[in-house]
N, C-alpha and C positions, 0 to 999 in steps of 0.2 A: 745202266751206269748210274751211281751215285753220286751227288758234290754235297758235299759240308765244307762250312764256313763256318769256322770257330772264331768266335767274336771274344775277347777277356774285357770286362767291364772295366770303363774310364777309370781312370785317376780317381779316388774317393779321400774323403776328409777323415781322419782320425781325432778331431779336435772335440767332439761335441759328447756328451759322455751319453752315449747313444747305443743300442745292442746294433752287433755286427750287420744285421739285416737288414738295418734299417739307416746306415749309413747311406748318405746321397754322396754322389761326385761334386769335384772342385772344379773353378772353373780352367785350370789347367785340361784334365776330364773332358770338359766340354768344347775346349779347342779344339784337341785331339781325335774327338770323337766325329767330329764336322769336317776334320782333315783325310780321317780312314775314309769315311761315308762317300766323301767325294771323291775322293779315289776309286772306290770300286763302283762307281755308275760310269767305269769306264768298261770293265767286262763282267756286271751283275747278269746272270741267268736269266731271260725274259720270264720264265715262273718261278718260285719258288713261297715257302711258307718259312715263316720265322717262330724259335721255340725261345725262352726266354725263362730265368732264372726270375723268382718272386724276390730277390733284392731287391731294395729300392734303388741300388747302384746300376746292376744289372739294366733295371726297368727303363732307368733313364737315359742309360746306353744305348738301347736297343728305341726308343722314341726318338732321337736325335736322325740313328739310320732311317728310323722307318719315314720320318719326316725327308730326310734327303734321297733318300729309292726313295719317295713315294709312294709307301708300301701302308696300307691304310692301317693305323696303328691297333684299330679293337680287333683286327686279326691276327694278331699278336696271338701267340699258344701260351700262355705263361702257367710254368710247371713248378711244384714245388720242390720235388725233387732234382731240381736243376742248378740247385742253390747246393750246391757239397762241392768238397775240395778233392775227392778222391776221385781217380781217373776211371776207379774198378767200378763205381757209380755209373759216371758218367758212360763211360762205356757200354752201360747194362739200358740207360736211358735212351742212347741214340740207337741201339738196335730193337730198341721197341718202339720206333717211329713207325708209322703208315708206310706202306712200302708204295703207297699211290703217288706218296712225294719223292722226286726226282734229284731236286734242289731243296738242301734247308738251310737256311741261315740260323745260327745256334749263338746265345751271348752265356756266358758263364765265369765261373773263376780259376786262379791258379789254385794251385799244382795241379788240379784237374785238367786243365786246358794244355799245360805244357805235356804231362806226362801222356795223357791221351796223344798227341799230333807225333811227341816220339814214337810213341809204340805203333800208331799205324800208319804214321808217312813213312817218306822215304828220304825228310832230310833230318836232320838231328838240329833243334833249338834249343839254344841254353835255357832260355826264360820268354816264355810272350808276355812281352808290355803289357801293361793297359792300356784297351782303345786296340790292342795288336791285335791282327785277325790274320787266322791261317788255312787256307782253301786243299783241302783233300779230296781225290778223285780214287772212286772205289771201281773196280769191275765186278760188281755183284748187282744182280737184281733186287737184290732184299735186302736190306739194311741189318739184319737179325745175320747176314752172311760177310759183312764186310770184314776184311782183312788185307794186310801190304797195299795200303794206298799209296798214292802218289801224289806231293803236296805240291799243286802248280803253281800256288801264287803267296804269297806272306807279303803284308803291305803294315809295317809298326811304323807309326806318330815321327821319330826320329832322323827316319830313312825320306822325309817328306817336307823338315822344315829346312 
């Protein structure tokens, strides 16, 4: 059995005339982001490996969680390919995981993140926030084999304050 944990990167600032990449989160972002994290140290996986988008949005996302699990942050995967908006990517990215990992925590962006969790959950979400993370449960041993998961848990900034 597989879980992913799709993570969409906090709240980010549009203000600084900055390439998209290199955009940091607000600290709206950083509330939120502290609000998810602690939420899910209520039913996080006793193992799992976190893959991470080279954003700097993404990055800083995914350091907040790993600071709150207590997930030692230079074990952080950080992919470059993880940094796209399209779900056909993403998609092509999470089935070429290690199939040694059981549990991944994964931070990335929209429309990728939405349109991925439609197509292989089983609930239908309009939009994942930012900071919104949505948990899918696969019956495949391989990751390269996932398909019709089943989303157990969705935990968005909103639903929390």
């Amino acid at each position: 059995m597989k879980n992913l944990i799709l993570i969409r990167h906090a709240k980010s600032s549009w203000e600084m005339p900055l390439n998209d990449i290199d955009r940091p989160i607000i600290q709206r972002g950083i509330s939120d982001a502290h609000l998810v994290a602690t939420n899910l140290l209520k039913s996080i996986p006793s193992t799992f490996v976190i893959h991470c988008s080279t954003a700097k949005r993404a990055q800083e996302t995914a350091f907040i969680f790993s600071n709150t699990i207590l997930y030692p942050s230079e074990s952080i995967i950080f992919r470059e390919e993880l940094y796209t908006f399209d779900e056909n990517r993403l998609e092509k990215n999470i089935k070429s995981i290690s199939n040694e990992h059981e549990n991944v925590i994964l931070f990335g962006h929209n429309d990728a993140i939405t349109n991925f969790v439609n197509k292989f959950g089983n609930i239908y979400i309009d939009n994942v926030p930012t900071a919104g993370l949505v948990w899918i449960q696969f019956e495949a041993e391989n990751w390269d084999k996932i398909k019709n998961g089943k989303t157990i848990k969705t935990i968005f900034p909103k639903n929390l304050k």
